[in-house]
N, C-alpha and C positions, 0 to 999 in steps of 0.2 A: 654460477647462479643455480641455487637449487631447484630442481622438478617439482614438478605437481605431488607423487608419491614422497617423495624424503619430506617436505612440508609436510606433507597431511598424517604421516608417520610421527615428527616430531611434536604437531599440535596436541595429538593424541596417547602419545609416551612418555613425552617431555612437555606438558602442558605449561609449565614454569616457567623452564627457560625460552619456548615460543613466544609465551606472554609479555615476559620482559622485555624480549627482544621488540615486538610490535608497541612498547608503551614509549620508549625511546622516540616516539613520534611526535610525542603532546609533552608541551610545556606542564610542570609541576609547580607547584606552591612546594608544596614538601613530597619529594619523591617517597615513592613505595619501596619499603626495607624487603613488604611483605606480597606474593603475586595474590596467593587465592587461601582463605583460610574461610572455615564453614562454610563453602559454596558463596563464598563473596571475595568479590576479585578486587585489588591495591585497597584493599582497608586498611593502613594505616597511610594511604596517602590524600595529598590534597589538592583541588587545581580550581579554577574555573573555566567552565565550557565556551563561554563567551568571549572573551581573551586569548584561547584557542580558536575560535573560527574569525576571530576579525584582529585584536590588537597586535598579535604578536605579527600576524602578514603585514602591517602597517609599519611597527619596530622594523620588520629589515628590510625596508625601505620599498614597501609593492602595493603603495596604499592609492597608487595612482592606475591599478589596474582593475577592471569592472570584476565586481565581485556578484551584482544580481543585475540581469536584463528582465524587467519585466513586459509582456509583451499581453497587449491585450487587444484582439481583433474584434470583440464587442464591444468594445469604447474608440476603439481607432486609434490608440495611441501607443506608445513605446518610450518606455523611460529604463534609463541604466546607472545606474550609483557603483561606483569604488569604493574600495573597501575602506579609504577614510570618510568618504561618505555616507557610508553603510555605520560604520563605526560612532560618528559626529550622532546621527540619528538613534542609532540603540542608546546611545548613553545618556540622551536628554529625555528618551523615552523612559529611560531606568531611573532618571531623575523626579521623572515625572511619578512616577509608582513609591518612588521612594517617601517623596513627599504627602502620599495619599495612605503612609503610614506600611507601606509592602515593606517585610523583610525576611530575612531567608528564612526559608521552610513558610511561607505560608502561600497558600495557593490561591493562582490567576486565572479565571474560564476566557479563555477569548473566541470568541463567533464571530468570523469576519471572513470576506470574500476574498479570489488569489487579487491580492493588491499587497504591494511590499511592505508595508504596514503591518499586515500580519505577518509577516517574519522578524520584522522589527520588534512587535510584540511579543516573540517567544525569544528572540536572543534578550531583550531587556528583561526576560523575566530570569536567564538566564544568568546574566552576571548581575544582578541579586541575591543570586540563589534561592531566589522564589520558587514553585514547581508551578509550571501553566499546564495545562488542559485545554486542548483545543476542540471546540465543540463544530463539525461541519458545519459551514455558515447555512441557512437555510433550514436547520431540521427544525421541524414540528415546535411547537411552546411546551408541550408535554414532554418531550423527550430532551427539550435543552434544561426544561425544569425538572427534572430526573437526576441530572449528571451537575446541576447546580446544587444539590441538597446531598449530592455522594458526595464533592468536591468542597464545599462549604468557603468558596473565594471570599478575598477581601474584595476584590478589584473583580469588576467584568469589563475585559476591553471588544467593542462589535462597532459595527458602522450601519452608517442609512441604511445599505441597501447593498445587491448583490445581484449581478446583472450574465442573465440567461440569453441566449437567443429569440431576440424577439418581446424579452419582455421584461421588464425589474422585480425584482423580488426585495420588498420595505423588510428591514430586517429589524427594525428597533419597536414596533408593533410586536411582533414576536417574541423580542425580548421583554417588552412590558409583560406580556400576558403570561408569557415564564416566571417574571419574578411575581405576578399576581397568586401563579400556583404555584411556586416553591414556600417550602419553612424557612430556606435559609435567606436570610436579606444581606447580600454586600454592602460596605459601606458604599461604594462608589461605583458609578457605571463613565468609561469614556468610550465616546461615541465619533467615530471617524463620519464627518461629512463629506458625502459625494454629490457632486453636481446634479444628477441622475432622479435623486430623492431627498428632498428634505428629510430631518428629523423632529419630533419633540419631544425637547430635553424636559425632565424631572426637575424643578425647580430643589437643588438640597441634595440632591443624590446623581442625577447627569452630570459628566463635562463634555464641552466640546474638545475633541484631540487636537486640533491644531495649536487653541489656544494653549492647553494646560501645557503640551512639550515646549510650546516657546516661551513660557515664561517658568520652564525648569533649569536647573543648573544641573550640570552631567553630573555621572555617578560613575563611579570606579568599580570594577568588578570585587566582589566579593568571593573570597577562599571559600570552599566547601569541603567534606570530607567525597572520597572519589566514591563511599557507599549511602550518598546522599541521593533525593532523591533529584530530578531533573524535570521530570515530566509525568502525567498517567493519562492512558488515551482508551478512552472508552470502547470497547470492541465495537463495530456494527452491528446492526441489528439485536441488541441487546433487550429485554422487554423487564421487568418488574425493577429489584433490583441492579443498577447498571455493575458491567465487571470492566474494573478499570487497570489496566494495564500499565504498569509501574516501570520505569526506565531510569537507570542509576545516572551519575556523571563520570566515573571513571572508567568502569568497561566502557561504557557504550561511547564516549571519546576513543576511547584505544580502538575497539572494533570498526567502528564505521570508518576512523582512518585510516586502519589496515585494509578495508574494504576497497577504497577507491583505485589506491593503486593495484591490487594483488585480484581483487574480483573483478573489478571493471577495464582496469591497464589506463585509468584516468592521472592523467600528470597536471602539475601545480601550470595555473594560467590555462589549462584548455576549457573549452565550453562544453560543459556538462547537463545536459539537460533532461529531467526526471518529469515527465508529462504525467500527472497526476495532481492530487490537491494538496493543500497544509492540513486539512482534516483527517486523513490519514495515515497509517503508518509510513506507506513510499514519500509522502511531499515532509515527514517530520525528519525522515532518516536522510535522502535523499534530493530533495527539492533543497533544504534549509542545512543541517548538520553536518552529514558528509562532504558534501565539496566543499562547503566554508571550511572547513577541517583541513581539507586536502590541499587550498590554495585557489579552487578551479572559481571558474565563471560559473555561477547558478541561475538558470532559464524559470523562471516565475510565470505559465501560459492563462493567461481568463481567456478560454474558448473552449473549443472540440474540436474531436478531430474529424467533424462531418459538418457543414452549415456553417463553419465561420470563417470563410462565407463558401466552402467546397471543400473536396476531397483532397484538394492538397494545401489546405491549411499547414499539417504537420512539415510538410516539405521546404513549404515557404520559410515556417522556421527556422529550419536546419540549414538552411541555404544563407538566410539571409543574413545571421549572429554565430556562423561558421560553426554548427554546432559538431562534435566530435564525437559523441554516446551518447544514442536517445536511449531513455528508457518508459515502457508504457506499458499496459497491458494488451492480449493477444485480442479483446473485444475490441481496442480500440483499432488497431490493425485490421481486425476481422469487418467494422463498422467500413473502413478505408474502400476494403479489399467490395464489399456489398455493392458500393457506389461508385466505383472506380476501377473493375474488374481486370482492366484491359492496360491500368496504371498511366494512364493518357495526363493525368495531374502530376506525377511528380515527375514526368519528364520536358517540365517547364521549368524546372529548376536544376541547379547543379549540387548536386549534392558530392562529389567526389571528396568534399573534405568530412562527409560521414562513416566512422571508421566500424561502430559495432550497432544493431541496432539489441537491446536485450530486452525480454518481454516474462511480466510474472502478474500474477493476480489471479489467472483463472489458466486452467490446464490449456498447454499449447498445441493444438493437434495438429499432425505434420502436413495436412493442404495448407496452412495458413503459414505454417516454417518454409515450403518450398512456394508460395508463391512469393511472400516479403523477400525469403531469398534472392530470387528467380529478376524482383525486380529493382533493386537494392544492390546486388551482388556483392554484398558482404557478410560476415557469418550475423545469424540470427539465433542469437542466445537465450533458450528457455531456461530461465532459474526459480527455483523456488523458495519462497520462504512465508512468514507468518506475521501478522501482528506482532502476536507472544515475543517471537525472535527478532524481530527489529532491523536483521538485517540477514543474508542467502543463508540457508541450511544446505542446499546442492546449487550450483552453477558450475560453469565453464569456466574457471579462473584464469581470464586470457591475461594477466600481469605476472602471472608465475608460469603457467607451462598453459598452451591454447591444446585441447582436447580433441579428438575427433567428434564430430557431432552426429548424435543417435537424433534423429526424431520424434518426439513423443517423449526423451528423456532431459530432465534439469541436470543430465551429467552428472558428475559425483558430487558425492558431499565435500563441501568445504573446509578447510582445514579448521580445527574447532569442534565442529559438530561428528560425533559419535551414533552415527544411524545406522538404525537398528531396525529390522523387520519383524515381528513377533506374531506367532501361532495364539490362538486366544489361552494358551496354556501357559502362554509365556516363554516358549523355544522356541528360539532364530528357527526363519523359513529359510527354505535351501532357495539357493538361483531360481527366479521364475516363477516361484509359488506367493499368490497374494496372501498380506499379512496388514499387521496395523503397522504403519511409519511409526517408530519414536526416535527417541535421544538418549542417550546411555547418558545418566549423569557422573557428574555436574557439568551443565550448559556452559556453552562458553560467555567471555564478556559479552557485556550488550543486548544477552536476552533478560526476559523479566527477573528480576528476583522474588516478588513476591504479585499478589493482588493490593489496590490498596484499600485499607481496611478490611480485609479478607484473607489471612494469612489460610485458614480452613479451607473457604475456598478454593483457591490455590491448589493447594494439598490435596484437594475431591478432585478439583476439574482436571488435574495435569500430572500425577504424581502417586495417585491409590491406585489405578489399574493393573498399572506394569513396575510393582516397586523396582526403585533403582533406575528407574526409565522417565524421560517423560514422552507422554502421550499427546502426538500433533494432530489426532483425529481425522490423520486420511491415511488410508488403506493404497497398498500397492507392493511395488517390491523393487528385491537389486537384480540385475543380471549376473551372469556370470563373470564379465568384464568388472563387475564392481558401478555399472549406471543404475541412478535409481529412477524407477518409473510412478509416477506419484498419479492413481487413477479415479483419485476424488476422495471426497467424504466418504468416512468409513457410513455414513448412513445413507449414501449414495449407493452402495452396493444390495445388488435386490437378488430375492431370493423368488426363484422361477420350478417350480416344482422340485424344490429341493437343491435345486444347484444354485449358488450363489456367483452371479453373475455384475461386471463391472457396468455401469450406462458410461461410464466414461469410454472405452472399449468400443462401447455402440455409435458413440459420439464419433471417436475418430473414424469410425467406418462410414457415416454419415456425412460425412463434413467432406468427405474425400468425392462425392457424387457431384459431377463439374456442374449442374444448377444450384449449388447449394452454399448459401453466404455463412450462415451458421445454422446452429442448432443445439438443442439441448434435451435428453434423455431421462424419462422420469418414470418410477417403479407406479403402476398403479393396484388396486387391488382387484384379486382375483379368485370367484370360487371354489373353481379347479385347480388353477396354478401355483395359489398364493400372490403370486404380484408376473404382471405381465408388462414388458417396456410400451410405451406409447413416445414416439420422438415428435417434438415441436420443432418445425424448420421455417427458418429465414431464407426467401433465394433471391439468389445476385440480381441488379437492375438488372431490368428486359427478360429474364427470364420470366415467361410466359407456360406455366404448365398444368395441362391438368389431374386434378390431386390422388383421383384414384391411380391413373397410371404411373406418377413418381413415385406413391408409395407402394406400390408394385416391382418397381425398379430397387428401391429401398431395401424393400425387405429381401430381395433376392441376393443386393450385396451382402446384408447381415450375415443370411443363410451362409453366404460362399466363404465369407471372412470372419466369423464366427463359428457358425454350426446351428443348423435346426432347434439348439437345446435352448440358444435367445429367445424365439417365440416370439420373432417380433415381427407383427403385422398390422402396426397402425402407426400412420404419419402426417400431424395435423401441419396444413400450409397458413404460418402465421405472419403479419406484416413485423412484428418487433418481437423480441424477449424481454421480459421483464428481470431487469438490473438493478444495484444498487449502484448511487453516485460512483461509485469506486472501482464497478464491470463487475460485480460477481452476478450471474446468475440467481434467480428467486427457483430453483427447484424445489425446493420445499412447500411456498406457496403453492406451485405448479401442480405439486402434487397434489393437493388438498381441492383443487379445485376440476382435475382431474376425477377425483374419486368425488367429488359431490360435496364435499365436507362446509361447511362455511369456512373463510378466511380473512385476513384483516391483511388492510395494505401496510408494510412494514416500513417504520419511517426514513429509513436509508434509500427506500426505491428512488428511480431516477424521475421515472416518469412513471404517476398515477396509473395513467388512461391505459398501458398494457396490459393490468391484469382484467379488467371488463374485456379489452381483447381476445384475452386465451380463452376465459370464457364461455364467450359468443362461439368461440372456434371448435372449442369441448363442442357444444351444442349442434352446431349443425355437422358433426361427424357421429 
């Protein structure tokens, strides 16, 4: 068996033969003669995606094992489909689109809640070879009417409604008042009824989904070429223009397959489960794509991981549908770790048949790796990756060779990706010295090819800075071992009387103080200094403290783990951070409202009411 290094050697030398090797995994229409020609990979082959994640497990005969549990603690129910069952439903859903005039290449917006339907709805979009767009269920009318007029669907598939803690969210109101402000008119809208919320249908332009899928006849997958496209997923938090992120069907088949076994060490029939949404890049790649891909059982969760109905929700899961690799972000852990300090919930459960827990989305800071460790006692995998990429740029590749684990680090790059640190002059930084993260081209399969409709674009956002490179917008570096240490947004780094300093840096030093649940670091500005840190802190239930004296205690860690040159002597005690659905951090707002500035609430946020919060908090410090 090959090591970590002779892999990541041959990805990177022998890019071809690596490729080929990893495409031998996916079923062909017409195999690839050719691996990568102009920065696009099996263009002259043909497959489809859908027949890859359901029909062909069904052909050798494994159509009787559950392919999606979905699990939903705010409706109180559980249901689980195999993969002929999964299959039976994509195909009369594909039938159903078909008949509504969808054919390949043309595009489906679906807005709809984690209910298996929306997964239904992207694999039927996918053996079509339709491209879907998945819009987070829930956003704004304005922002789904934004990505409806980039996107310009025939078909919009949404449902009633989309059910939070505590309260429903009518989702078809929404979609009215989007298609009232969009130019582009669908010909058809189908609308999934939930118990929960009625809807009303559009007399001429609604359907109901139950009806229209039963009185469709299935639909056969359709051939595509492998540089077709598959899907475009709107970045978060996007504002004017939306930038829509394009995803092929041939790499990004071959990638995410090689993924499951080789990054994750996931084997065909284990339970896989990716605790995030289908509105996302993790629930498109990994909720939905990859494990179907791979064979595995795919975990579909409507909840959180705090309040439905406790802190050991996530456990309960993993215990109960024998789950084998969580994967989720370090917020949502960090949210766990807030309420549950002492881990008194997840030892009501047995978890022993939980093998890796891996965590990516927002920087992992090593209190929150040694406490999940600590209580879990399994390795706790920080990986990194991006929209753009679709799937790790740096992980722990525990199916090829398992790593020693650095804290604070997503470990090496993945076999594929070519990372590169670069000086703003454009010369690699030595060991240790922060630089911009990029990618030496050409990307591997699987990440974007282009923007859609924005080849320029493209080309400005990711591609002019560092010719030959692309440019992932966060700042950090490698060690000398060859770890890379990824310490935020390159516009996350602040300049403190000249010296240019990490908040992420500030962060892990912060986060390590035992009353401290989380927190988050933001440059504010400064007459004297140019910009001076102010840290926003969450702390753990029952901690009880007062503010002047923790940030006294704060800033003397900085001093001792930093150096005097941070300058950091202000730490506001706040009840939440302000999040987007997805766990990132609003620093940027933070910042804005820190310095006085006016701000808008961005419409990814999770929850409105935190940023009146920080606010108020600004204010009485």
């Amino acid at each position: 068996m090959r090591g970590y290094d002779e892999s990541y050697r041959q990805s990177i030398h022998r890019p071809e033969e690596f490729w080929a090797e990893a495409a031998l995994g996916i079923d062909w229409d017409v195999a690839p003669a050719t691996v990568t020609r102009d920065d696009r990979w099996f263009p002259d082959g043909r497959l489809n995606t859908c027949h890859n994640a359901l029909d062909r497990h069904v052909a050798a005969g494994r159509g009787g094992q559950a392919a999606l549990i979905h699990d939903s603690p705010v409706t109180g129910t559980v249901r689980t489909l195999t993969y002929a069952e999964l299959l039976d439903e994509v195909a009369r859903t594909a039938g159903m689109l078909r008949d509504l005039g969808v054919v390949a290449g043309d595009t489906v917006v679906i807005y709809m809640p984690m209910v298996p339907e929306a997964v239904v709805a992207m694999l039927a979009c996918a053996r079509l070879g339709a491209v879907h767009s998945v819009v987070f269920g829930g956003f704004a009318a304005r922002e789904l009417a934004l990505r409806i007029d980039h996107a310009r669907p025939k078909v919009v598939l949404s449902a009633s409604c989309g059910i939070e803690p505590g309260r429903v969210v009518a989702y078809k109101p929404l979609l009215d008042a989007a298609l009232e402000q969009a130019a582009h008119r669908p010909a058809h809208c189908v609308i999934l009824g939930r118990p929960q919320c009625a809807a009303d249908l559009v007399e001429g332009r609604d359907l109901d989904w139950a009806r229209a899928v039963r009185d469709a006849a299935p639909a056969a997958c359709v051939s595509v070429a492998a540089t077709d496209p598959l899907y475009i997923l709107y970045t978060s938090g996007t504002t004017g223009s939306p930038k829509g992120v394009v995803r092929d069907n041939g790499g990004h088949a071959v990638a995410l397959h090689w993924s499951m076994a080789n990054v994750y060490g996931a084997a065909p029939g284990e339970v896989y489960w990716a605790a995030s949404d289908v509105g996302w890049v993790v629930g498109h790649s990994y909720i939905v794509y990859a494990p179907l891909l791979a064979g595995c059982t795919t975990v579909l969760y409507e909840g959180k991981p705090v309040g439905t109905p406790d802190p050991g929700a996530f456990w309960r899961v993993v215990a109960t549908h024998g789950v084998r690799t969580l994967f989720t972000a370090p917020t949502a852990i960090r949210a766990i770790k807030k309420e549950d300090p002492s881990g008194n919930f997840a030892k009501k459960w047995d978890l022993s048949g939980l093998r890796y827990l891996f965590l990516a989305g927002e920087r992992l800071d090593p209190d929150t790796y040694h406490w999940a460790s600590g209580l879990l006692g399994i390795p706790v995998i920080d990986h990194w990756w991006q929209t753009e990429t679709g799937w790790p740029i740096a992980a722990n590749c525990v199916g090829i060779e398992p790593l020693p684990i650095k804290p604070g680090s997503p470990s090496k790059p993945v076999p594929g990706w070519d990372v590169r640190v670069l000086d703003p002059e454009g010369g690699e930084c030595p060991p240790g010295v922060d630089g911009a993260v990029t990618v030496k081209l050409p990307l591997p399969p699987g990440a974007l090819p282009t923007l859609y409709r924005d080849e320029a674009r493209f080309t400005r956002s990711y591609l002019e800075r560092y010719p030959g490179h692309y440019v992932t917008g966060d700042g950090g570096h490698l060690d000398e071992d060859g770890y890379l240490y990824v310490m935020g947004r390159i516009d996350d780094v602040i300049n403190v009387a000249g010296h240019r300093l990490s908040t992420g840096a500030m962060e892990e030093v912060i986060a390590a103080h035992p009353d401290v649940a989380e927190c988050a670091v933001v440059g504010v500005a400064d007459e004297l200094k140019g910009q001076l840190p102010v840290g926003f802190v969450v702390l753990k239930a029952g901690a009880e403290r007062d503010q002047d004296e923790l940030e006294r205690e704060l800033t003397a860690l900085v001093r001792e783990r930093i150096g005097p040159v941070a300058a950091f002597r202000r730490a506001v005690v706040v009840g939440r951070l302000p999040k987007t659905r997805s766990g990132k951090i609003l620093r940027a707002t933070m910042r804005d409202i820190a310095d006085g500035h006016p701000y808008t609430t961005p419409s990814t946020i999770e929850d409105p009411a935190a940023l009146p919060e920080i606010a108020e908090a600004v204010k009485r410090t």
